[in-house]
Backbone as a chain_set.jsonl record, in Angstrom:
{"seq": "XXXXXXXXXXXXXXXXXXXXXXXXXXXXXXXXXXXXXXXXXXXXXXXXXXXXXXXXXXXXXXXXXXXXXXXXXXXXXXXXXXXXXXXXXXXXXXXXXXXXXXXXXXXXXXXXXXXXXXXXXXXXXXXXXXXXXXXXXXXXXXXXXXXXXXXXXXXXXXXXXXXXXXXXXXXXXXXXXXXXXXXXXXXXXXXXXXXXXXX", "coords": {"N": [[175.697, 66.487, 136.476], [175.785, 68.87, 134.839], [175.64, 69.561, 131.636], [178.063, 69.607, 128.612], [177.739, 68.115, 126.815], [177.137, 68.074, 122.93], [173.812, 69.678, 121.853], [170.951, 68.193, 120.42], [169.364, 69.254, 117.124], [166.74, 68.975, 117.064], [166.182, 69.019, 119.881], [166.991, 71.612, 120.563], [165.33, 72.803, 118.93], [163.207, 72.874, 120.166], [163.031, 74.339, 122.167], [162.201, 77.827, 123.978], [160.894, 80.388, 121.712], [162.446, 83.518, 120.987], [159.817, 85.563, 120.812], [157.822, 84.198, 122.285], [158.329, 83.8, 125.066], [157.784, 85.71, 128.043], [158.842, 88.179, 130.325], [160.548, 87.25, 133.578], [159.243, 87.385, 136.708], [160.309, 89.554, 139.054], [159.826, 88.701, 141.497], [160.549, 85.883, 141.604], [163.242, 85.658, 140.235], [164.294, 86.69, 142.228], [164.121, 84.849, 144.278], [165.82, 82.494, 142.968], [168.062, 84.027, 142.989], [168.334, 84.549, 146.075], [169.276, 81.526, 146.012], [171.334, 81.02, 144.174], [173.027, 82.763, 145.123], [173.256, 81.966, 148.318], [174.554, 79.389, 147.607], [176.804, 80.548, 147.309], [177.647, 80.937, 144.23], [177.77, 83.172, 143.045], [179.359, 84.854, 141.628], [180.019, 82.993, 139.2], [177.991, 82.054, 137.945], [174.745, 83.425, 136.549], [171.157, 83.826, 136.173], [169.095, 83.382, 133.207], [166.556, 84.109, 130.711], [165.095, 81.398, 129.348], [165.67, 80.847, 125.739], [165.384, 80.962, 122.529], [166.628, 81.853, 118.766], [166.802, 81.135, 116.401], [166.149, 77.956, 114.008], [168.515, 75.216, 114.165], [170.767, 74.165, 111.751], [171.049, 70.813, 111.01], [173.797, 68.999, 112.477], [174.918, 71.367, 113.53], [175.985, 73.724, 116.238], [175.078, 76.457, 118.511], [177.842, 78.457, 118.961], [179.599, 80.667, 121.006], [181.572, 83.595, 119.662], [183.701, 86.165, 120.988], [181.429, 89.021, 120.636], [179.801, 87.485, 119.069], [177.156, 85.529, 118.446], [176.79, 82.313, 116.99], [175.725, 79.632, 114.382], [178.068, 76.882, 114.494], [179.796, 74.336, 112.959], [179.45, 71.421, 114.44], [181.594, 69.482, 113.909], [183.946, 71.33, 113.724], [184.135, 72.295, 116.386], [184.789, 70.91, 118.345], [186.557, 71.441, 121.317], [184.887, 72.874, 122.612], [182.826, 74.159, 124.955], [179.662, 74.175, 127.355], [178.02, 77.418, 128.095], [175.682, 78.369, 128.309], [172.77, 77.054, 129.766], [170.35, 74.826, 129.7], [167.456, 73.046, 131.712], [166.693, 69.885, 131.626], [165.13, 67.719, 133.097], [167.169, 65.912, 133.834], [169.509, 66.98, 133.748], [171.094, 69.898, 133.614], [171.115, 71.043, 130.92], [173.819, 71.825, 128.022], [172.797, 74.384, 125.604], [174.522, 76.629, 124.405], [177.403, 77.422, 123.681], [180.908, 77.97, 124.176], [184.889, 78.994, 123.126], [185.865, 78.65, 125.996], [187.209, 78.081, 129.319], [185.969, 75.124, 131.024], [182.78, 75.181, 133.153], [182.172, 74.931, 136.542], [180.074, 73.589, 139.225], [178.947, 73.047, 142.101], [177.4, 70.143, 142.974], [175.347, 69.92, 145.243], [174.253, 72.512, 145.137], [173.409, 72.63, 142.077], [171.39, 70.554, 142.379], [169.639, 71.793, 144.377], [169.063, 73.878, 142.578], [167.687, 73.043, 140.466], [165.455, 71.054, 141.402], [164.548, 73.692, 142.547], [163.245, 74.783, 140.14], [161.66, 72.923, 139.17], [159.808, 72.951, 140.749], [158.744, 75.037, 141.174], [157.766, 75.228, 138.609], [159.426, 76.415, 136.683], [160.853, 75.104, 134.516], [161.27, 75.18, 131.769], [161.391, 77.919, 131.132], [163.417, 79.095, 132.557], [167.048, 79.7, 132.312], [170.403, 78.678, 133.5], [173.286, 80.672, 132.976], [176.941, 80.816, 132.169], [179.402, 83.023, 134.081], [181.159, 85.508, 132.501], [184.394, 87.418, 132.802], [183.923, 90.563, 132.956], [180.79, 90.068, 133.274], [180.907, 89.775, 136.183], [180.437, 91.131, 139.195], [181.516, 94.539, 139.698], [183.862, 97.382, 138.261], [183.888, 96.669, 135.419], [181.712, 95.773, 134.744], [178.844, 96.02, 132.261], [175.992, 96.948, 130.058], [174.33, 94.749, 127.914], [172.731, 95.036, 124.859], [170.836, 92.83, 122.545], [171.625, 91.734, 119.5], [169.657, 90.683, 115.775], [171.512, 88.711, 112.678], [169.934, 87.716, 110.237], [170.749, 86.989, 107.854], [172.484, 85.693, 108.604], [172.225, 84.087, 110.894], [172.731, 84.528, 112.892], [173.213, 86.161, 116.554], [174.294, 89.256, 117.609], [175.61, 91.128, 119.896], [175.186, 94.437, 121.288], [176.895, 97.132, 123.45], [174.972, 98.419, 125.233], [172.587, 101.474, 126.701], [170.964, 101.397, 128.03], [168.151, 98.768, 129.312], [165.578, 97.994, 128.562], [162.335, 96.528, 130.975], [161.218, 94.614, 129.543], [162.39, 93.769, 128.197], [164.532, 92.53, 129.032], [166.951, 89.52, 129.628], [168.99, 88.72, 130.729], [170.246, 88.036, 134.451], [172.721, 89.211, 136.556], [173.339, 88.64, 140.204], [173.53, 90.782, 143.1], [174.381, 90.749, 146.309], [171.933, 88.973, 146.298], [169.838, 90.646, 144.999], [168.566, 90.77, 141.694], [170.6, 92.077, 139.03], [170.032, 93.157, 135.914], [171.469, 92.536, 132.942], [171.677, 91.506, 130.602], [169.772, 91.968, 127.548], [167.224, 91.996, 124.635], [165.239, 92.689, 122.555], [161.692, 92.194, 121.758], [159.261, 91.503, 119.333], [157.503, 92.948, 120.041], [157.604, 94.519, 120.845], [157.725, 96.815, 119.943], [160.295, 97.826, 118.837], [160.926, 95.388, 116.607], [160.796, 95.631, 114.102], [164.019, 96.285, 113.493], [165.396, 94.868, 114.86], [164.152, 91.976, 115.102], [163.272, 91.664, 112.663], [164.935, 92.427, 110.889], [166.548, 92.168, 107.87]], "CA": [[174.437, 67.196, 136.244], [176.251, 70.008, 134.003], [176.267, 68.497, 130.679], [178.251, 69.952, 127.312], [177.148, 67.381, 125.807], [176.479, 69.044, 122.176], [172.595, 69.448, 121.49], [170.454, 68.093, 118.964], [168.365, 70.309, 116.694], [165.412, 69.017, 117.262], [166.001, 69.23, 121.144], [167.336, 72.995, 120.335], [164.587, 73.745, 118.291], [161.969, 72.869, 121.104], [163.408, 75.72, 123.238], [161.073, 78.169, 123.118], [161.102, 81.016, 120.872], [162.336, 84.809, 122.394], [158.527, 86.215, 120.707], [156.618, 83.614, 122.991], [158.511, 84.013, 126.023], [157.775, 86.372, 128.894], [159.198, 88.68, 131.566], [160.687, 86.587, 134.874], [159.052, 88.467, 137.889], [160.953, 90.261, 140.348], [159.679, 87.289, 142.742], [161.07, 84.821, 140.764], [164.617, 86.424, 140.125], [164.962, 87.001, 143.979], [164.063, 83.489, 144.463], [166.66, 81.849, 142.014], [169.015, 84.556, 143.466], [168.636, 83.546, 147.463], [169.86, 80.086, 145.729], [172.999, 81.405, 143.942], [174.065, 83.675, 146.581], [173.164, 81.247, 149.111], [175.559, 78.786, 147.748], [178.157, 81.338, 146.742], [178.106, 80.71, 142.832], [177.377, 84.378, 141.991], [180.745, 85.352, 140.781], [180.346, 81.95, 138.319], [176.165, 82.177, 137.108], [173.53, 84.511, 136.444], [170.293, 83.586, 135.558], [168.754, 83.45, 131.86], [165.799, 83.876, 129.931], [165.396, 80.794, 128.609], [165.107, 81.33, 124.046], [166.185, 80.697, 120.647], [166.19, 82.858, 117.926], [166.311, 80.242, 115.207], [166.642, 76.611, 113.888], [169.614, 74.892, 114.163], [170.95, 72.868, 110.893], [171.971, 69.383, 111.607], [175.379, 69.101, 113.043], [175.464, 72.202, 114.04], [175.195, 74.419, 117.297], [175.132, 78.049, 118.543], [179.324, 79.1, 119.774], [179.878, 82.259, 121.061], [182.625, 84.364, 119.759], [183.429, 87.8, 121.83], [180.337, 89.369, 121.037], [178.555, 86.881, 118.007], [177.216, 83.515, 118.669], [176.376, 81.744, 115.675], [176.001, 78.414, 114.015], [179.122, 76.607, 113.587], [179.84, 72.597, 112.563], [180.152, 70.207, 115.262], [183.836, 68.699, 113.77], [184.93, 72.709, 114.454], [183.965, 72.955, 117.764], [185.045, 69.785, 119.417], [186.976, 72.076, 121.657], [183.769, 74.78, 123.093], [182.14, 73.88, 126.467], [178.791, 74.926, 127.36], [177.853, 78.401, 128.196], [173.716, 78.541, 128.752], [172.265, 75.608, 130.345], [168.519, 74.524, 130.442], [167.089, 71.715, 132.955], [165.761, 68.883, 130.555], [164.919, 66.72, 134.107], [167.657, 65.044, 134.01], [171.249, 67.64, 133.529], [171.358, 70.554, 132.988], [171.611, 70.807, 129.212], [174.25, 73.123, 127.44], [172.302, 74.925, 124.24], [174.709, 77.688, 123.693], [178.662, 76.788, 123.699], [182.016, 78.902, 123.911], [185.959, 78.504, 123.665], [186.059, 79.016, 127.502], [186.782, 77.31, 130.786], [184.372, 74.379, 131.463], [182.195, 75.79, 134.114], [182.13, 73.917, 137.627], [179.699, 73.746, 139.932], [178.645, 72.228, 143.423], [175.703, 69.814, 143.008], [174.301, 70.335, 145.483], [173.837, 74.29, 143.984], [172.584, 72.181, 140.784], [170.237, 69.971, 142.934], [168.536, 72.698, 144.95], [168.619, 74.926, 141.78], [166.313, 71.772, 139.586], [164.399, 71.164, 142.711], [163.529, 74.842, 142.363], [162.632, 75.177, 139.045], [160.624, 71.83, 139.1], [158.598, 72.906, 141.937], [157.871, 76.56, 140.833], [157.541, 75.03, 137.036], [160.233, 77.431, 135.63], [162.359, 74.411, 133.843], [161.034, 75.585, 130.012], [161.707, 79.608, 131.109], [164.85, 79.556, 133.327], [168.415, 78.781, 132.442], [171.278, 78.987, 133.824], [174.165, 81.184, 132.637], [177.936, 80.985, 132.497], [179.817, 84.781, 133.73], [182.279, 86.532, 132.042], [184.951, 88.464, 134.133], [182.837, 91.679, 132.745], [179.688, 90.191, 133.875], [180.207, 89.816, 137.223], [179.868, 92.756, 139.939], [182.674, 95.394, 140.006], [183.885, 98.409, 137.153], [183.776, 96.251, 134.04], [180.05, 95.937, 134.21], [178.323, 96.622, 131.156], [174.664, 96.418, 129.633], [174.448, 94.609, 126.098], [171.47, 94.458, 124.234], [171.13, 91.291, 121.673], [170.465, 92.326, 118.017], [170.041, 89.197, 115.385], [171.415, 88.821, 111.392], [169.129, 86.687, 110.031], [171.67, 86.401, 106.657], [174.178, 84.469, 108.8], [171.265, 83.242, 111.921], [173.835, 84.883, 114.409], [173.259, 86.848, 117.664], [175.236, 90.33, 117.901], [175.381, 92.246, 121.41], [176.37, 95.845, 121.389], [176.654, 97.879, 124.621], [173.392, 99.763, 125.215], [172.503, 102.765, 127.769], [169.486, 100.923, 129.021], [167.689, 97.894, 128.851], [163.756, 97.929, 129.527], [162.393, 95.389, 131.803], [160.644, 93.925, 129.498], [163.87, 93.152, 126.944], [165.625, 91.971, 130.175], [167.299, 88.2, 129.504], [170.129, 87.769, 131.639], [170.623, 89.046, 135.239], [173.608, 88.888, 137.808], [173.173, 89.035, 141.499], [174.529, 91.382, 143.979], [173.345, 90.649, 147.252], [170.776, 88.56, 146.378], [168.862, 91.036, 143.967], [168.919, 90.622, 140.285], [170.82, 93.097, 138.288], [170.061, 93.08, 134.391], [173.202, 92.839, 131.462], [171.162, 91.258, 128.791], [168.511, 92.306, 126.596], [166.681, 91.55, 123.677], [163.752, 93.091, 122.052], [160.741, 91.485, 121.004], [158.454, 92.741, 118.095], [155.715, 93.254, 120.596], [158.089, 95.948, 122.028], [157.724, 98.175, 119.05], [161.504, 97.686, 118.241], [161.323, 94.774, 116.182], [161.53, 95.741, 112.397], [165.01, 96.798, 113.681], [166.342, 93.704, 115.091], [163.508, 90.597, 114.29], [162.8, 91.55, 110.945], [166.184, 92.646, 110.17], [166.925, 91.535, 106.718]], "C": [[174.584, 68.368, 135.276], [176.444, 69.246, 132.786], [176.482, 69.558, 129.495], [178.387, 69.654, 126.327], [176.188, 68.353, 124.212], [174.456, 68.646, 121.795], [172.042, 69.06, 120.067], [169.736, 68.831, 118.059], [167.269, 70.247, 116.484], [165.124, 69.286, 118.774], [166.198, 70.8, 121.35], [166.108, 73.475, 119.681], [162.97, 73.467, 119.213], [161.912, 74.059, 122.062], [162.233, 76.854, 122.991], [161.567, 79.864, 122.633], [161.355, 82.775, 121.844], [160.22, 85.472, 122.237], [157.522, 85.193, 121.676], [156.858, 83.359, 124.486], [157.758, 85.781, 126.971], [158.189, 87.091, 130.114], [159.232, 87.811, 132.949], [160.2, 87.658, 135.537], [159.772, 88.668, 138.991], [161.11, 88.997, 141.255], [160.28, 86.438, 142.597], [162.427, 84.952, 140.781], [165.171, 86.378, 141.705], [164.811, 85.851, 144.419], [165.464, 82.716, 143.771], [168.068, 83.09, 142.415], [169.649, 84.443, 144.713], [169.733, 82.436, 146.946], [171.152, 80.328, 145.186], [173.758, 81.868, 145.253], [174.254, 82.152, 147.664], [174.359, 79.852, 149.038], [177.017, 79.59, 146.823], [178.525, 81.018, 145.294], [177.97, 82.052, 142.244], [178.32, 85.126, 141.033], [180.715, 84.489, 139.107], [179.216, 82.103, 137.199], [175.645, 83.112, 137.034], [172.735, 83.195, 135.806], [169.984, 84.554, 134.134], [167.726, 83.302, 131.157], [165.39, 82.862, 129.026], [164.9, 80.949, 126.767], [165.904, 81.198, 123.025], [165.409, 81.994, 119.784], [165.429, 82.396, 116.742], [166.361, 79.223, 115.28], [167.812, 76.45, 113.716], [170.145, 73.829, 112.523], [171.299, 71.352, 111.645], [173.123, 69.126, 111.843], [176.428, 70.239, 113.217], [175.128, 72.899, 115.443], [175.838, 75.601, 117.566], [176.672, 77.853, 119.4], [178.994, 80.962, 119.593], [181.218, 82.473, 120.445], [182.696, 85.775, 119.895], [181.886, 88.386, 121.598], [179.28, 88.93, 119.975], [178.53, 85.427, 118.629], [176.43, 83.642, 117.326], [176.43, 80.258, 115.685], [177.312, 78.182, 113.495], [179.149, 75.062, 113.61], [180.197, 72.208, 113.967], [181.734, 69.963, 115.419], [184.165, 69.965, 114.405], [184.545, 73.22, 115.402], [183.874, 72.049, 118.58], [185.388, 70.017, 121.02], [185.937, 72.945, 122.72], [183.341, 73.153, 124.395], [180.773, 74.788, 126.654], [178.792, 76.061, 128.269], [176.38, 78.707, 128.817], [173.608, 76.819, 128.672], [170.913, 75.531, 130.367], [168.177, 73.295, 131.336], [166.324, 70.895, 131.853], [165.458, 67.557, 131.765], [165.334, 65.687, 134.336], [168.829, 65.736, 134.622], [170.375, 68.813, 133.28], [172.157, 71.032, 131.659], [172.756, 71.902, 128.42], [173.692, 73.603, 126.107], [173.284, 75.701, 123.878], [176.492, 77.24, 123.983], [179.808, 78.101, 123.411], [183.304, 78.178, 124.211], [186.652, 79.029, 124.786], [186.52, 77.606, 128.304], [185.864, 76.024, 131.165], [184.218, 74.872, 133.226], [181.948, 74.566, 135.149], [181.196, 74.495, 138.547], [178.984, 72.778, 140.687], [177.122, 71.313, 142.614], [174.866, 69.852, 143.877], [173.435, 71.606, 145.776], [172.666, 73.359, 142.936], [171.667, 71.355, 141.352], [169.16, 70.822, 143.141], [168.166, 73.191, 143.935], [167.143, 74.338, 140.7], [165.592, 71.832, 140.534], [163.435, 72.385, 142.515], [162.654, 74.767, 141.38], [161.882, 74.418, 138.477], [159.435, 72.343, 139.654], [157.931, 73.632, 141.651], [157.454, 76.355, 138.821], [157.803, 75.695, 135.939], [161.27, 76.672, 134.885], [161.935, 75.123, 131.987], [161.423, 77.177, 130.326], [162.898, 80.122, 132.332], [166.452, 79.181, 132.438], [169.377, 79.702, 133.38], [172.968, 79.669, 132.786], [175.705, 81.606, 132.787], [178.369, 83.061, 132.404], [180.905, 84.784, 133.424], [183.086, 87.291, 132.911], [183.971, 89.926, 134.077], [181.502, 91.824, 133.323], [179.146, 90.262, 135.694], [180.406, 90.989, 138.113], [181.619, 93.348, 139.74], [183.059, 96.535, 138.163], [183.8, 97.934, 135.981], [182.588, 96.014, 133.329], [179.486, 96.289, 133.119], [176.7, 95.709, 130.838], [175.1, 96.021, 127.994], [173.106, 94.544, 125.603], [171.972, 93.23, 122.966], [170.181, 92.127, 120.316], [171.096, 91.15, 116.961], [170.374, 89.565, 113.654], [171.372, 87.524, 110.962], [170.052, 86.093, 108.698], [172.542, 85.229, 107.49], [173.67, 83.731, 110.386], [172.56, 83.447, 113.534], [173.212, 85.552, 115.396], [174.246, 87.611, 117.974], [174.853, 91.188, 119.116], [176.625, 93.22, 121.088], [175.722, 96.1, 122.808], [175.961, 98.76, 124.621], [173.468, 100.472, 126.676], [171.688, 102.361, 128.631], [168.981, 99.545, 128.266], [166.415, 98.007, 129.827], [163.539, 96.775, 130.01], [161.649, 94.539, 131.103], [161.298, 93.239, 127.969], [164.939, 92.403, 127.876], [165.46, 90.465, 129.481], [168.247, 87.531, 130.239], [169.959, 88.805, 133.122], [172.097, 88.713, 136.4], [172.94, 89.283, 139.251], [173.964, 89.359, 142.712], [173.775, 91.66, 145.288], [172.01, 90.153, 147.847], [169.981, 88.965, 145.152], [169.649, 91.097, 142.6], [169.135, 92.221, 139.777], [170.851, 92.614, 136.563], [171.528, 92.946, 134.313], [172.764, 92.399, 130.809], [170.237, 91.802, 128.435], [168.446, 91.906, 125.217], [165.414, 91.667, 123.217], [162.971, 92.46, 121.566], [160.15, 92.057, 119.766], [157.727, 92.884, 119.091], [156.569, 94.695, 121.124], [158.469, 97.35, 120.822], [159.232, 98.066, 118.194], [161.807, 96.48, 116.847], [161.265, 94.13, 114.528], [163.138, 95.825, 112.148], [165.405, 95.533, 113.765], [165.732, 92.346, 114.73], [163.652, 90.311, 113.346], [164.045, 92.074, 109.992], [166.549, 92.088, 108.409], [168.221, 91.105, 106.154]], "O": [[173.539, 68.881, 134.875], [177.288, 68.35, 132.763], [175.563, 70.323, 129.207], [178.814, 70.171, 125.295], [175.136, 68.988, 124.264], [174.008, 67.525, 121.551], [172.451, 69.417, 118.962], [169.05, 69.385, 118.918], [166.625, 71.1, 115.873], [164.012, 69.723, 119.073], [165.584, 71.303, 122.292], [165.826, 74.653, 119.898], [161.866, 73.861, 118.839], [160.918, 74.571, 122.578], [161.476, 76.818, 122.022], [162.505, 80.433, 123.191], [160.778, 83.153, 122.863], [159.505, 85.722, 123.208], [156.346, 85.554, 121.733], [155.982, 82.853, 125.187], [157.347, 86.753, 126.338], [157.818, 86.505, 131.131], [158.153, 87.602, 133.504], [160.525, 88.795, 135.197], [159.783, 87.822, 139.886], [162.143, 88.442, 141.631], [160.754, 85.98, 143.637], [162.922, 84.133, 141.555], [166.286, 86.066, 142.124], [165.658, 85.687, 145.297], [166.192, 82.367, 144.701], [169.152, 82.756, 141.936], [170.861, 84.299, 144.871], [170.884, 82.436, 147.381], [172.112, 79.818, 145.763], [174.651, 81.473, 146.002], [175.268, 81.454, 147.687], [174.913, 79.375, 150.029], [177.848, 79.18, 146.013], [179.721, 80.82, 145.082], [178.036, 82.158, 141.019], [178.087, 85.775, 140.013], [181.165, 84.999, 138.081], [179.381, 82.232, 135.985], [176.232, 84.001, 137.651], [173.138, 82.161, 135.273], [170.309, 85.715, 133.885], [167.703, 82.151, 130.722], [165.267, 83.229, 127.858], [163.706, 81.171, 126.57], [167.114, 81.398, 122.923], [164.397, 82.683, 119.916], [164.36, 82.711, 116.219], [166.603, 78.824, 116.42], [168.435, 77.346, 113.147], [169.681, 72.69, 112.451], [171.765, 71.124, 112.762], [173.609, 68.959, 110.724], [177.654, 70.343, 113.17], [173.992, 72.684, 115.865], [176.924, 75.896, 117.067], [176.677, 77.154, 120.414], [178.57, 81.834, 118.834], [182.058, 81.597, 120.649], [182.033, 86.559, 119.217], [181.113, 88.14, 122.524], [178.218, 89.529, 119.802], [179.346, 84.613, 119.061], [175.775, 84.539, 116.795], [176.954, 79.609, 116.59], [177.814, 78.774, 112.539], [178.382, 74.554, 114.428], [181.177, 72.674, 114.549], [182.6, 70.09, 116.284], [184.639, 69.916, 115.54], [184.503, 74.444, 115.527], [183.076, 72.105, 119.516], [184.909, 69.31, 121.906], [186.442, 73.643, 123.599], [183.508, 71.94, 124.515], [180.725, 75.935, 126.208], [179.482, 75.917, 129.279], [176.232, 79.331, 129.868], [174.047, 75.888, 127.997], [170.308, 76.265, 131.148], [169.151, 72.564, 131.517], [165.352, 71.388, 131.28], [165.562, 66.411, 131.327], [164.745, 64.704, 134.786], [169.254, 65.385, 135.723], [169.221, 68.774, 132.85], [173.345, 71.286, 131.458], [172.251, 73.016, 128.277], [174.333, 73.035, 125.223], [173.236, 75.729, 122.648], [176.495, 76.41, 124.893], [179.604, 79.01, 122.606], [183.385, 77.233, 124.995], [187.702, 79.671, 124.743], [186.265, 76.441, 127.999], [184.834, 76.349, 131.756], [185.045, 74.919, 134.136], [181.605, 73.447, 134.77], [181.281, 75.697, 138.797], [178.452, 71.803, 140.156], [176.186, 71.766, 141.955], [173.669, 69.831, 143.592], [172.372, 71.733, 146.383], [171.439, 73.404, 143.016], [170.71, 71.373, 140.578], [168.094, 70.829, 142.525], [166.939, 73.214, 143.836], [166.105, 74.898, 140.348], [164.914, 72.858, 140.586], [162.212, 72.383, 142.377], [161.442, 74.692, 141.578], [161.321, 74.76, 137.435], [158.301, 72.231, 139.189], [156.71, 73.477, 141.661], [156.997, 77.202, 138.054], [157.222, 75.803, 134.86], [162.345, 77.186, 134.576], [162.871, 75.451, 131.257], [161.901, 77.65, 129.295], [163.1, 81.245, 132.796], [166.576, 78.029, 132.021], [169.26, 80.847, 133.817], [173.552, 78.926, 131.997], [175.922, 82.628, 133.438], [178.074, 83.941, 131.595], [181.742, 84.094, 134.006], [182.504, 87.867, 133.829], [183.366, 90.305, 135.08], [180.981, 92.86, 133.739], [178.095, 90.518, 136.281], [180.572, 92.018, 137.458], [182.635, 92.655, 139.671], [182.461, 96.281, 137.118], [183.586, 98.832, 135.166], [182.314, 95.996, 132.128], [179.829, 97.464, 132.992], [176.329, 94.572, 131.129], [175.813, 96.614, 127.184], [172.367, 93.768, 126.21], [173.108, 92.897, 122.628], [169.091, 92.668, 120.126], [172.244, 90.705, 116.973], [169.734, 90.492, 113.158], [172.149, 86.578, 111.09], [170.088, 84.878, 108.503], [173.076, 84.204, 107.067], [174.436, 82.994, 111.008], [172.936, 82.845, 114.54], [172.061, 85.603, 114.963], [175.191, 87.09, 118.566], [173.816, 91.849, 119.176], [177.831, 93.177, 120.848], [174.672, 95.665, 123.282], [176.183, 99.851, 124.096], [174.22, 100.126, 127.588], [171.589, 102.775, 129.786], [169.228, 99.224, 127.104], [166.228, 98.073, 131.042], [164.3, 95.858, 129.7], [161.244, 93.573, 131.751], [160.831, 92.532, 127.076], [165.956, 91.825, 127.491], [164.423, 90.08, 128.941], [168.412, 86.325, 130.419], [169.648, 89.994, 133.06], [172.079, 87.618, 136.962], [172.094, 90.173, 139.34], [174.785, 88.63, 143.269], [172.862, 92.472, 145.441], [171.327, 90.401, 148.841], [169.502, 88.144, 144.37], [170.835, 91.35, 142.389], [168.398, 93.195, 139.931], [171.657, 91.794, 136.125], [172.435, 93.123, 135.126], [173.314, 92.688, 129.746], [169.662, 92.318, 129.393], [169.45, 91.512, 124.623], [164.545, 90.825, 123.449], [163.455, 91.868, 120.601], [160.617, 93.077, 119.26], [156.658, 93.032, 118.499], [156.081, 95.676, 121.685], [159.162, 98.365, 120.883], [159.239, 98.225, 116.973], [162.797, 96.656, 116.136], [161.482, 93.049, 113.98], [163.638, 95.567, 111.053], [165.793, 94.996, 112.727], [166.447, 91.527, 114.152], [164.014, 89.228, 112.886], [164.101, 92.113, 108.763], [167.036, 90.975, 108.607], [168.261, 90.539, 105.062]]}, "num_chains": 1, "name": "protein.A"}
């Protein structure tokens, strides 16, 4: 049900865009958090905003490296495993890819978790998210915000002081309740000559 199977770019470029997405609610988050906790994956996942920034060329897809994901070729990234997952009602799909670990988890975590997000009709605005030793609970913690350069269609996270709730994209869960670590500004949020329109 975990698939890193690489994506296509027309199935990547259906994702939907960060400017037409919207804020998960509290309710929502604590829901999809019961379900981690509940089957003990919280050390492994966080939930994810599901969003693209841009189009993908053809035979290529988004790898992370330390703190850029970018487009890189297919042939040179035979190697990467997925990283962000969306529910396409079949697998959970990998869109976003790193040279990590392949990520394991229970199915029937990945059952209940589709189930959910069928029922409550969050499969186009949830994913699922591989953690980082940093991301998950204890002193290494850190907030990143996501800022994009449109010359090279990458995604750069620096460590920010704050992230508003309505730039929130990723959260971990401690105890159940969602704690932010991503962000990502929209233009609607005033910020986004800075990082959208970047040049």
């Amino acid at each position: 049900m975990l698939s890193s199977n690489f994506i296509s770019p027309s199935v990547y470029g259906a994702l939907p865009d960060i400017d037409d997405t919207s804020a998960l609610p509290d309710a929502t988050l604590q829901a999809l958090g019961h379900l981690i906790v509940a089957f003990n994956v919280e050390q492994l996942v966080g939930v994810g905003l599901l969003h693209k920034h841009f189009e993908l060329a053809q035979d290529t897809i988004m790898v992370h490296n330390g703190h850029v994901c970018k487009p890189e070729p297919i042939q040179s990234s035979l190697s990467t495993t997925g990283t962000s997952f969306f529910w396409d009602g079949n697998n959970f799909q990998a869109f976003e890819y790193g040279q990590e670990e392949p990520l394991a988890l229970p199915n029937d975590f990945l059952n209940a978790f589709a189930n959910h997000l069928e029922c409550y009709q969050l499969s186009s605005k949830v994913a699922l998210s591989k953690l980082d030793a940093k991301q998950a609970s204890g002193p290494g913690k850190r907030l990143l915000m996501e800022h994009l350069d449109f010359a090279t269609k990458s995604h750069i996270v620096e460590v920010a002081p704050s992230i508003q709730p309505r730039e929130a994209t990723q959260w971990i869960f401690e105890g159940g309740f969602p704690v932010v670590t991503h962000g990502c500004a929209r233009t609607s949020c005033g910020q986004g000559d800075y990082i959208h329109k970047k040049k």
